[in-house]
Every structure is written in structure tokens, then in C-alpha cells.
C-alpha positions in Angstrom: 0.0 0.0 0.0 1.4 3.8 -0.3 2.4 5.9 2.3 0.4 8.7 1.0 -2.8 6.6 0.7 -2.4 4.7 3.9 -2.0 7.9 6.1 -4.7 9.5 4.6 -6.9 6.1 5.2 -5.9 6.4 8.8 -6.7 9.6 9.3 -3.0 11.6 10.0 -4.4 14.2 6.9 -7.8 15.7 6.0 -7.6 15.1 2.3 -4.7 12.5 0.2 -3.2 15.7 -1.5 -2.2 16.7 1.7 -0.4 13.6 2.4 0.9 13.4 -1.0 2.4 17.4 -0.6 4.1 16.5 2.5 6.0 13.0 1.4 7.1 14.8 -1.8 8.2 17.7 0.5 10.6 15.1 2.3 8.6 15.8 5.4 7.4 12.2 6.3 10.6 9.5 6.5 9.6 5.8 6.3 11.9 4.1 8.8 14.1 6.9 9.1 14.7 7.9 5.4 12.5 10.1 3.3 9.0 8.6 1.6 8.3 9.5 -1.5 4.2 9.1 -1.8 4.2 5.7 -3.8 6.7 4.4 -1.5 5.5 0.9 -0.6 4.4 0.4 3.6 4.0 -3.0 5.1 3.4 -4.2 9.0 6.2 -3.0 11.1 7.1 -0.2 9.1 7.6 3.0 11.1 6.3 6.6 9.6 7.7 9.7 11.5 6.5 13.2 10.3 6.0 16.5 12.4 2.4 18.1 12.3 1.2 21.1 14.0 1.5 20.2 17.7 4.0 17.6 17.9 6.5 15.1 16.3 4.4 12.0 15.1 6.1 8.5 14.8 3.4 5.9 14.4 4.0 1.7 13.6 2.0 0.1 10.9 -0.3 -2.6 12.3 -2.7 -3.4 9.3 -3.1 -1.8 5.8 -6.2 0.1 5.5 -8.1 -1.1 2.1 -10.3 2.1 2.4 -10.8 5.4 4.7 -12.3 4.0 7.9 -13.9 5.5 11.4 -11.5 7.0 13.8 -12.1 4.3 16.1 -10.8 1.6 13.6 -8.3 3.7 12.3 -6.7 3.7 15.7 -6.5 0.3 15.4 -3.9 0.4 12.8 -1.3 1.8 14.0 0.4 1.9 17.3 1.4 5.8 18.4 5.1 5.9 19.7 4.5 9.9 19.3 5.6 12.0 22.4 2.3 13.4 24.4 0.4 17.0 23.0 2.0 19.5 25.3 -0.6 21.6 27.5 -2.0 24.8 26.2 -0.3 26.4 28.7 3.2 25.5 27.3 2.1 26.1 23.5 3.4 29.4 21.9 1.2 32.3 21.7 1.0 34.1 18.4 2.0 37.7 18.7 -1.1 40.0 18.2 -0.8 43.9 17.2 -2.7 46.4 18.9 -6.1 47.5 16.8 -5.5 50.2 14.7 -1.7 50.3 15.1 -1.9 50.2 11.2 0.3 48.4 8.6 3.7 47.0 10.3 6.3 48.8 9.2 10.2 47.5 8.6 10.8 46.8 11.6 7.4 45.5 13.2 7.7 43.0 10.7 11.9 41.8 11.5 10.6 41.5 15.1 7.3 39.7 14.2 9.8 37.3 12.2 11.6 36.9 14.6 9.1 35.5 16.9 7.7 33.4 14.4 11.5 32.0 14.0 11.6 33.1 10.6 15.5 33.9 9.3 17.1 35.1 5.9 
């Protein structure tokens, strides 16, 4: 089965493109290398990929023929991913005062350099 199908099937991505975009980014590495999207799985493989919260690295169990239900979907893999880390300790996202107009030049450096942006 392919990566990009199989993740989607189990429910890591909303939609296959999206799985598909981030294997041919180099984003999602089957047992430690990068996938390409029509890379083959099997049982035992291990897919590692970072998503908006957290580092993922899930085991194959079982191929997925089709898109399933969450709760069989979970069956499939086993989660060796590290736990979501309280909201608490999640970054904030740096708000600008209403009507404090456009950012200038340097509004922006320093807003990129929040973000963790660099040149």
C-alpha cells in the first residue's frame, strides 16, 4: 500500500493531497529515510513526520483497504508519538494592537523573529 494513501486512510491528513504534498516535501521519512508518496508500507514499518502540535512516529499494524472511522483507524497503528503538550506551554502568536496600522520594517523583522523566521 502507499504511504500517501495509507495515512490519509488512517486519518493523520484531512484530504490525500495533503499527504501526498508533504511526502514529496521530504517531510514524512519511512523508517528513518524520506517517503516519497508511492513508496510501498508493510506491518512494522515505522512513519515519522512533524504536524502542527508535535513530532508523530506511528508503527503500521494493518493496511487500510479504504478510509475507515477514527475508532478503527486507531487500530492500525500503534502511536510511539511524544504526548500534545498543554496549552499552557504552546506558543502564543503575537497580536498587534487594533489600529496600530500596517507594520512597518521593523514591526515585521521582530514579528519574524518571533515566528523564528531567518534570511
Amino acid at each position: 500500500m502507499r504511504v500517501d494513501a495509507w495515512l490519509w486512510c488512517a486519518r493523520f491528513f484531512k484530504s490525500r493531497t495533503l499527504a501526498t504534498a508533504e511526502c514529496r516535501a521530504g517531510k514524512v521519512k519511512l523508517n528513518g529515510r524520506p517517503a516519497k508518496p508511492a513508496a510501498e508500507i508493510k506491518p512494522g514499518d515505522r512513519l515519522a513526520w512533524r504536524d502542527a502540535l508535535r513530532a508523530r512516529d506511528v508503527e503500521v499494524v494493518e493496511l487500510l483497504p479504504r478510509r475507515v472511522g477514527a475508532p478503527e483507524a486507531a487500530k492500525a497503528y500503534l502511536d510511539h508519538s511524544e504526548p500534545i503538550p498543554p496549552k499552557e506551554l504552546r506558543g502564543t502568536v503575537p497580536l498587534r494592537d487594533r489600529g496600530a496600522g500596517r507594520p512597518e520594517k521593523r514591526d515585521r523583522r521582530d514579528l519574524d523573529q518571533l515566528r523564528g523566521y531567518q534570511k
